[in-house]
DOFI-177378 format. One record per residue: residue in three letters; x, y, z of N, C-alpha, C, CB in turn. Coordinates in steps of 0.1 Angstrom, whole numbers, plus 2048, in hexadecimal, padded with zeros to 3 digits. Glycine has a CB too. Layout:
ATOM   aa  n_x  n_y  n_z  ca_x  ca_y  ca_z  c_x  c_y  c_z  cb_x  cb_y  cb_z
ATOM  ALA    X    Y    Z     X     Y     Z    X    Y    Z     X     Y     Z
...
//
This chain:
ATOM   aa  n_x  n_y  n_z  ca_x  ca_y  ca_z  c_x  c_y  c_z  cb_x  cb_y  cb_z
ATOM  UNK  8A6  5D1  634   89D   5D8   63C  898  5E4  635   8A3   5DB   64A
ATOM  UNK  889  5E5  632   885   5EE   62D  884  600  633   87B   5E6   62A
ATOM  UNK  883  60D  630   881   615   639  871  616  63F   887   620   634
ATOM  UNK  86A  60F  639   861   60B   645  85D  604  64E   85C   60A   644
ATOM  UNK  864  5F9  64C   868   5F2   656  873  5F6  663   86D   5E9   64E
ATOM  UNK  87E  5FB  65F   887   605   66C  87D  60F  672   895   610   665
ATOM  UNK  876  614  66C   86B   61F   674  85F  614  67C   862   62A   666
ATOM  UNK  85E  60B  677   851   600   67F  85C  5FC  68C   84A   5ED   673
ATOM  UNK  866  5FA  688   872   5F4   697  870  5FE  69C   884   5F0   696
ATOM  UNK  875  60A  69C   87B   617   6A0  86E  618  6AC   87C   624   692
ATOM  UNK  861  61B  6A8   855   61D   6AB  854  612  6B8   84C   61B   69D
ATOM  UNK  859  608  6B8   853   5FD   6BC  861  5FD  6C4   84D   5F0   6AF
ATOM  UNK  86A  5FF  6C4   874   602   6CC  86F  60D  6D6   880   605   6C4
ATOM  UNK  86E  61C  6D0   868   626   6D7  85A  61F  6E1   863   632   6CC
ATOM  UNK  854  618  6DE   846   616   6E4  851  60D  6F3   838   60A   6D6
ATOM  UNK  857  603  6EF   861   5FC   6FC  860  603  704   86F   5FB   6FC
ATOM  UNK  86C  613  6FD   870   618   709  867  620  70E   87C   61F   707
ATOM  UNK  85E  623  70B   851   62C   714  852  622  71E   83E   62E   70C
ATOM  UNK  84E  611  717   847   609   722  853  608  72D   840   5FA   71D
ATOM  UNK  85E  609  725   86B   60A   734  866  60F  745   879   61A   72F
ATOM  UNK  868  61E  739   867   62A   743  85A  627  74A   867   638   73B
ATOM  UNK  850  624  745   842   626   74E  849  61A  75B   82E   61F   743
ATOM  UNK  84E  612  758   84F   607   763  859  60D  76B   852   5F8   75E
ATOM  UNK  863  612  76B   86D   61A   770  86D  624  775   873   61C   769
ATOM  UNK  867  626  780   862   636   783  872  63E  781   859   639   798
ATOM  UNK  87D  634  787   885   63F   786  890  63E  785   884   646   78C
ATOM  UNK  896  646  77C   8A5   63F   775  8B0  63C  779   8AA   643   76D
ATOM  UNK  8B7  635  776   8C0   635   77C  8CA  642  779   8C5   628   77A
ATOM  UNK  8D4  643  782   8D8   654   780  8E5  651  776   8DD   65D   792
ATOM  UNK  8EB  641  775   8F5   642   76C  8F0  643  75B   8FE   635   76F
ATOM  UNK  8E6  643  756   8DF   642   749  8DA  64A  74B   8D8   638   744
ATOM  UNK  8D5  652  73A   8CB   659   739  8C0  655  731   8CD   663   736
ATOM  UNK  8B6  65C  735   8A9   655   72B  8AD  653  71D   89A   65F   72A
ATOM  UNK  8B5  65E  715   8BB   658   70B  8C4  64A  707   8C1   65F   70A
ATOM  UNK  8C8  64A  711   8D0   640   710  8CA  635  70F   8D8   63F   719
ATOM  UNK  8BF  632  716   8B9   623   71A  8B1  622  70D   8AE   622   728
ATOM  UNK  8AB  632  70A   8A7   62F   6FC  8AD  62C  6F2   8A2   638   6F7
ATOM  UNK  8B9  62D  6EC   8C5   623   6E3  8C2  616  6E7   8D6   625   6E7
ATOM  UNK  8C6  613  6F8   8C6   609   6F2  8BB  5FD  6EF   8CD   607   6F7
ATOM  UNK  8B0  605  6EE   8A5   5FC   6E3  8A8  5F6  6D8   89B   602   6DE
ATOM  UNK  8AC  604  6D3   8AE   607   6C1  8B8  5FA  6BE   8B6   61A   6BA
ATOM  UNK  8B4  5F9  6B7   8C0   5F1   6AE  8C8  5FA  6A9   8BC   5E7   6A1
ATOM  UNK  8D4  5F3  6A2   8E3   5FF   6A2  8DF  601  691   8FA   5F6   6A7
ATOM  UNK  8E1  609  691   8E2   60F   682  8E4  61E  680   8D5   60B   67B
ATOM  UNK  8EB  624  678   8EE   632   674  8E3  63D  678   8EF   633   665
ATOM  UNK  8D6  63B  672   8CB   642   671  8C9  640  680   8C0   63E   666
ATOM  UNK  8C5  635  689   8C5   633   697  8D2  63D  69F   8C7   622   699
ATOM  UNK  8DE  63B  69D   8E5   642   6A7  8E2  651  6A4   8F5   63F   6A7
ATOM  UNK  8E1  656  699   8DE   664   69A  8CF  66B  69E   8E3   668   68C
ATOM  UNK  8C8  65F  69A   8BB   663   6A0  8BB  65E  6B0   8AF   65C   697
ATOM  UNK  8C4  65B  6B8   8C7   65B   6C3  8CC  661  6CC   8C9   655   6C4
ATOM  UNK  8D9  66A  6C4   8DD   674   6C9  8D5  680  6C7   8E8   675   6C6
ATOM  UNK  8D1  688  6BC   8C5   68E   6BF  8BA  68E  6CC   8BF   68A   6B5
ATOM  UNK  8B4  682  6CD   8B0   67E   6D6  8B0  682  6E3   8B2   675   6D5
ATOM  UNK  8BD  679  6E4   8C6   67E   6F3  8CD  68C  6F5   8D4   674   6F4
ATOM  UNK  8D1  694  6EF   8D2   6A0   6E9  8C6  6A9  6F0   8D2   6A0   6D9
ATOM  UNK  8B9  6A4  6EC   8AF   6AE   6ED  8AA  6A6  6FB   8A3   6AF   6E0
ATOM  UNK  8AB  69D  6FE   8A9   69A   70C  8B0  6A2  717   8AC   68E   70E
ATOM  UNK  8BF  6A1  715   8C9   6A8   71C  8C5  6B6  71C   8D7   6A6   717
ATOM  UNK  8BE  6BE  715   8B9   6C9   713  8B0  6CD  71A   8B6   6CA   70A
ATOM  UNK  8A6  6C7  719   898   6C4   724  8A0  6C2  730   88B   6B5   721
ATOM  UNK  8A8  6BC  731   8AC   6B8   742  8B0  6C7  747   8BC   6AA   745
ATOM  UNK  8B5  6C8  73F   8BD   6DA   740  8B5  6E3  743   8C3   6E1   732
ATOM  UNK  8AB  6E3  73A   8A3   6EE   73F  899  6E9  74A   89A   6F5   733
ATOM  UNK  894  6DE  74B   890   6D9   754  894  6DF  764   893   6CE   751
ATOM  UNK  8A4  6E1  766   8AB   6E0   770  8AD  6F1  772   8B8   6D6   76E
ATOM  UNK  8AA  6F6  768   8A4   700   76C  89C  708  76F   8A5   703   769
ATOM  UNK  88E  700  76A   883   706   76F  880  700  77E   877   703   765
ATOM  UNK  883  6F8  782   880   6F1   792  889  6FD  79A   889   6DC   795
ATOM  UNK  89C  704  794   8A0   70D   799  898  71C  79B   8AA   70E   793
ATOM  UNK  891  71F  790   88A   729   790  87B  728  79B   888   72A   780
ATOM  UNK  877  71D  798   86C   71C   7A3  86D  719  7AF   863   715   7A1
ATOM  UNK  87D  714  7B6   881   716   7C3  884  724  7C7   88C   70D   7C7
ATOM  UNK  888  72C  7C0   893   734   7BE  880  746  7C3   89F   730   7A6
ATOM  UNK  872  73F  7B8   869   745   7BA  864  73D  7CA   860   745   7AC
ATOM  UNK  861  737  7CD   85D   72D   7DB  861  734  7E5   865   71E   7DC
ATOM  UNK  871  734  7E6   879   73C   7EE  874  748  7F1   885   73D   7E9
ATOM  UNK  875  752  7E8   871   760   7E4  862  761  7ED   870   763   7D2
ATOM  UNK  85B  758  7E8   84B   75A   7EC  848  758  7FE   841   74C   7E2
ATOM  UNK  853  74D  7FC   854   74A   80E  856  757  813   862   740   814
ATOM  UNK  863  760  810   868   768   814  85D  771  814   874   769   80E
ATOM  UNK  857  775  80B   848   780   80E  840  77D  818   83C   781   802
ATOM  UNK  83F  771  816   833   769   823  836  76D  830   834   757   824
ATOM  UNK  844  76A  832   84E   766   83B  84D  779  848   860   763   82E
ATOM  UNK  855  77D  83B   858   788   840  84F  796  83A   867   789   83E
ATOM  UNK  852  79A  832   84A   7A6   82A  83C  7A5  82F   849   7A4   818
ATOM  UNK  833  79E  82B   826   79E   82E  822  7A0  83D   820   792   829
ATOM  UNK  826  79F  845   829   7A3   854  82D  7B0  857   832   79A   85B
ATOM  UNK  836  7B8  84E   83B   7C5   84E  830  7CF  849   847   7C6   846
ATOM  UNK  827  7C8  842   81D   7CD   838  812  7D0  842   819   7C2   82C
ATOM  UNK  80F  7C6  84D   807   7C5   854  804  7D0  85D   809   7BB   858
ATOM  UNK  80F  7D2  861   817   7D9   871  812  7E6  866   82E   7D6   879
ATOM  UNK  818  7EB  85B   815   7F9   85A  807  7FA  856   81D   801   850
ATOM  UNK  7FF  7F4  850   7F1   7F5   850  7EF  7FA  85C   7EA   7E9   84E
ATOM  UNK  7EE  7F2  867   7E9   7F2   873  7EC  800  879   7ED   7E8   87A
ATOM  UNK  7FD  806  872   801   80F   87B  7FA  81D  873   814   80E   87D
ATOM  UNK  7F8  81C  865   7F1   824   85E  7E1  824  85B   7F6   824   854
ATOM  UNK  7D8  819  863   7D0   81C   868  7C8  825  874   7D1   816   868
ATOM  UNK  7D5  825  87B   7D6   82B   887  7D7  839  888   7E0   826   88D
ATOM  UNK  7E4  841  87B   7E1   84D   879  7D6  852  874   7E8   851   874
ATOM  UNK  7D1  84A  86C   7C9   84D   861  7BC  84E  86D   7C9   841   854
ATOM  UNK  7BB  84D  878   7B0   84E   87E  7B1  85B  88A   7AE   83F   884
ATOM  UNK  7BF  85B  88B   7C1   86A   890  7C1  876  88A   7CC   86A   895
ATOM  UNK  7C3  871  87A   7BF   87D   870  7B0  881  874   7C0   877   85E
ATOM  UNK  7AC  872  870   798   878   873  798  87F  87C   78C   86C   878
ATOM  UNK  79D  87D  88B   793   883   894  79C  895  892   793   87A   8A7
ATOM  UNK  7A8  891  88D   7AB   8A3   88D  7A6  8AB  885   7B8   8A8   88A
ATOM  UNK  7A2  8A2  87E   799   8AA   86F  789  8A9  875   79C   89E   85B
ATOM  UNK  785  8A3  87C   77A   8AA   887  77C  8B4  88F   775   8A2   890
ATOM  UNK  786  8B5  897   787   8BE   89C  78A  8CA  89D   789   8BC   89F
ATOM  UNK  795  8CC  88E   796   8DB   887  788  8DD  881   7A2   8DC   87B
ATOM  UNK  782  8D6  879   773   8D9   874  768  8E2  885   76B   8C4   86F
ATOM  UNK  76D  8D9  88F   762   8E5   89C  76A  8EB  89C   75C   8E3   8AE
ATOM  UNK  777  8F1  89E   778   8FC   8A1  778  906  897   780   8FC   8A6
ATOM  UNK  779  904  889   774   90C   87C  766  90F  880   776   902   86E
ATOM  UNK  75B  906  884   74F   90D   88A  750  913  893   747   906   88D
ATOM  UNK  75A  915  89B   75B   918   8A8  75F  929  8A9   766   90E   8AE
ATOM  UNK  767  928  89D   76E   939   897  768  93B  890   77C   93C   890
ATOM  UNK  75E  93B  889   755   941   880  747  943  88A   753   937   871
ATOM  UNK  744  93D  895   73A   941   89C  73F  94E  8A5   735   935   8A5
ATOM  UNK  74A  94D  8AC   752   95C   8AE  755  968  8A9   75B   95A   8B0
ATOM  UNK  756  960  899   75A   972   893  748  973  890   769   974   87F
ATOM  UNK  746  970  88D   735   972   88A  731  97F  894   72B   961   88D
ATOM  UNK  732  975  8A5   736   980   8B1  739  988  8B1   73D   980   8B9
ATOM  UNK  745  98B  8AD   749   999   8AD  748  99F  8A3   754   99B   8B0
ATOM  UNK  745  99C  898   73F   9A3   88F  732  9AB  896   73B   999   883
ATOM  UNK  72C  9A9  89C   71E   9A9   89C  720  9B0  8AB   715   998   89B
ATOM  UNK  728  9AF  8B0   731   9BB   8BA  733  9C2  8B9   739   9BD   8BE
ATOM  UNK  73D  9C8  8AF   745   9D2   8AA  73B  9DC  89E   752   9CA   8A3
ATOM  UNK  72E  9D1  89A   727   9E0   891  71C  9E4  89E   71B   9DB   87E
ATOM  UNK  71B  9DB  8A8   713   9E3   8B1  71A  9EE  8BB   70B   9DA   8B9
ATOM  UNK  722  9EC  8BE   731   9F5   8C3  731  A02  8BF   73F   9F0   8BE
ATOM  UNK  733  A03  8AC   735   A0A   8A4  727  A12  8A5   739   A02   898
ATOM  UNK  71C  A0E  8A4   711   A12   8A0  70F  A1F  8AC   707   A06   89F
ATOM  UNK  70C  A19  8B8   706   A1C   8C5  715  A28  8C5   704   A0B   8D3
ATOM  UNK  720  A28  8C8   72A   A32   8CB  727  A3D  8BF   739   A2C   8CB
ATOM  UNK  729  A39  8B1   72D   A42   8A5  71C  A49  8A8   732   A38   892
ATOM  UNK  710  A42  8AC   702   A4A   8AD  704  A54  8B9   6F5   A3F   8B1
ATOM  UNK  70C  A51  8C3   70A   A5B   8CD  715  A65  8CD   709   A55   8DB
ATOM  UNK  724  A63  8C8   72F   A6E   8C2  723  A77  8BB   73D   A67   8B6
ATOM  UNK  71B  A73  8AE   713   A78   8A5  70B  A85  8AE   70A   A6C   89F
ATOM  UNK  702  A7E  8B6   6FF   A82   8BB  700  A90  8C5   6FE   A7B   8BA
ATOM  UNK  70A  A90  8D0   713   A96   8D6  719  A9D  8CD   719   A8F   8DD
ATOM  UNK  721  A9B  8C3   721   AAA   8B5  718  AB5  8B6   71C   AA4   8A6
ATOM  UNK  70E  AAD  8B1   702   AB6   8AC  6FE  ABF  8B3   6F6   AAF   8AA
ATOM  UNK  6FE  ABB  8C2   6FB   AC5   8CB  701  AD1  8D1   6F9   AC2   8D3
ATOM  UNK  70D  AD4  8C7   714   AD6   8C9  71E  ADD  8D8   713   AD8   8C0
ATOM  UNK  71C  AD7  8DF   722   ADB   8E8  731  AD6  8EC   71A   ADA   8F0
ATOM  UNK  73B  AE3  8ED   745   AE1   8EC  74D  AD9  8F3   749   AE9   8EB
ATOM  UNK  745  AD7  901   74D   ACC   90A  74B  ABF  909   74B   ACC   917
ATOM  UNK  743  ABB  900   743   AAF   8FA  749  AAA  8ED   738   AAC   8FA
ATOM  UNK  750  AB3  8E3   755   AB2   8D9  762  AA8  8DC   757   ABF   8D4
ATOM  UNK  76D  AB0  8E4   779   AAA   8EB  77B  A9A  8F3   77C   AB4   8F5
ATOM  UNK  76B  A99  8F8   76A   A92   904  769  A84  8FA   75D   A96   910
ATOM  UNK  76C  A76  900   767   A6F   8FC  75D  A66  902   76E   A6B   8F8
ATOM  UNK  755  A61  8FE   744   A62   902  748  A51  901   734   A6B   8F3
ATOM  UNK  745  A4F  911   749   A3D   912  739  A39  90E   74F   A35   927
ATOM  UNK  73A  A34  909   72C   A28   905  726  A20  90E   730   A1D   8FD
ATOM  UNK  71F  A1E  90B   717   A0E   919  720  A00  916   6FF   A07   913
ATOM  UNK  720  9FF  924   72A   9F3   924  720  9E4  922   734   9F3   935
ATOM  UNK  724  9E1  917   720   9D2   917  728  9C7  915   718   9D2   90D
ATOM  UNK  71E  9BE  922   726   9B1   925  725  9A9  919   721   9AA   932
ATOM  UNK  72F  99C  91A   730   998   90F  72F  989  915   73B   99E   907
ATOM  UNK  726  980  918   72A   971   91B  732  96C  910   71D   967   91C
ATOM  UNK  73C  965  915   741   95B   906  73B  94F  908   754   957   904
ATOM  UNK  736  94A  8F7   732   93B   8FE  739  931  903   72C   935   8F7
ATOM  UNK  731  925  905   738   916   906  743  912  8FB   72C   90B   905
ATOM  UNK  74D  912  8F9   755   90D   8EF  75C  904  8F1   75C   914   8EC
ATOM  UNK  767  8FB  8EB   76D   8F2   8EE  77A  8F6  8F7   76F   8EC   8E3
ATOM  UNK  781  8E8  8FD   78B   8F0   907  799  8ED  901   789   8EB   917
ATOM  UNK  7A3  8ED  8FD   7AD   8EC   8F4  7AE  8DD  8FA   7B9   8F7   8F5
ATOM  UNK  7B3  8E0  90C   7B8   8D5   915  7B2  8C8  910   7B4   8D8   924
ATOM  UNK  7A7  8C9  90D   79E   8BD   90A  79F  8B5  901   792   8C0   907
ATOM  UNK  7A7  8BC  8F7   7AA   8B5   8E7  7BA  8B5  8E8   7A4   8BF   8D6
ATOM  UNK  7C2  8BD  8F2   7D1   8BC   8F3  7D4  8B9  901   7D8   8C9   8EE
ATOM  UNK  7D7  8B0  904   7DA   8B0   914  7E6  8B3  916   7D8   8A3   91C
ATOM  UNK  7E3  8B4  923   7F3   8C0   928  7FD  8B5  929   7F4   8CA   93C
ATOM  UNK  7FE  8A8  92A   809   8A5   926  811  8A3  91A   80A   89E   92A
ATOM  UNK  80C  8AB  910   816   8B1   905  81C  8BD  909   811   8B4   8F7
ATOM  UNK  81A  8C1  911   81F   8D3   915  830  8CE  913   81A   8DA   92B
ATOM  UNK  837  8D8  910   848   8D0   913  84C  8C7  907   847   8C5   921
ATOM  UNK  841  8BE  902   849   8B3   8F8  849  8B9  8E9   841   8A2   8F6
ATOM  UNK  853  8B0  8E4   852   8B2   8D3  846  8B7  8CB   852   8A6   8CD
ATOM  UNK  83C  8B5  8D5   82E   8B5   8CD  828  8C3  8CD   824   8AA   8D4
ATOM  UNK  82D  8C8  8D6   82D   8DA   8DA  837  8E4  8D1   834   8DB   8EC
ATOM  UNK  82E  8EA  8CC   835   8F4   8C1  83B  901  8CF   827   8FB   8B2
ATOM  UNK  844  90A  8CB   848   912   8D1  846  921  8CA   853   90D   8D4
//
């Protein structure tokens, strides 16, 4: 037997066992695909070792094989478990940090009026206190000048002016009284 000839068997043995396997969806569990592949081959030196190799690297593939199906149950599981549980936990705080996040807004509107609210007041009394200043310190001035002594000592009441406060906001309105008492009440 020539060595081109053992490679034309070999070949033609290998081609068998493909056609085995295709017909065989599925093996029996006492053989391995190695195995059935031998026994095509005819027996010879170069054949058993190029069989064990074979079977060798098959048993290898099975190996890792049996690990990757572990690894992708092992990920399956895991993903369930996000699906399952986590992503539902995820949900609930969105929803629950939606919720602040919308009570931020309106408090952050509502310190914004009352920042207008205190700058329209001191403006007021600004605008009070130089007319106050003006009208008293003009008539002390005044009353000086003339000098007459019983008015030096005396103090010279001013004209009384009323003061409307405007429309403003009402605290009650933006805090209702049933926080009065709770946690939520600074002391």
């Amino acid at each position: 037997m020539s060595a081109g000839g053992g490679r034309e068997e070999g070949a033609a043995a290998a081609a068998a066992m493909l056609q085995l396997l295709r017909e065989q969806p599925e093996p029996q569990a006492e053989e391995s695909g190695a195995q059935r592949f031998a026994l095509c081959l005819p027996p010879g030196e170069e054949e058993c070792t190029m069989v064990k190799e074979v079977e060798e690297t098959i048993e290898e593939m099975l190996i890792r094989l049996d690990e990757f199906c572990g690894m992708t149950d092992v990920i399956r599981s895991d993903t369930s478990q996000i699906l399952d549980e986590t992503i539902p936990l995820i949900k609930a705080k969105v929803v629950e940090m939606n919720n602040i996040y919308a009570k931020v807004d309106k408090l952050e509107a509502f310190v914004k009026m009352v920042g207008r609210h205190v700058s329209f007041l001191e403006e007021q009394v600004l605008q009070a206190e130089g007319n106050h200043n003006t009208v008293s310190h003009a008539v002390r001035k005044l009353l000086q000048s003339a000098a007459i002594p019983s008015f030096k000592n005396k103090h010279t009441p001013s004209a009384q002016h009323t003061y409307d406060l405007p429309k403003l906001y009402r605290t009650e309105d933006y805090f209702p009284m049933n926080y009065v008492g709770t946690k939520y009440q600074s002391h």
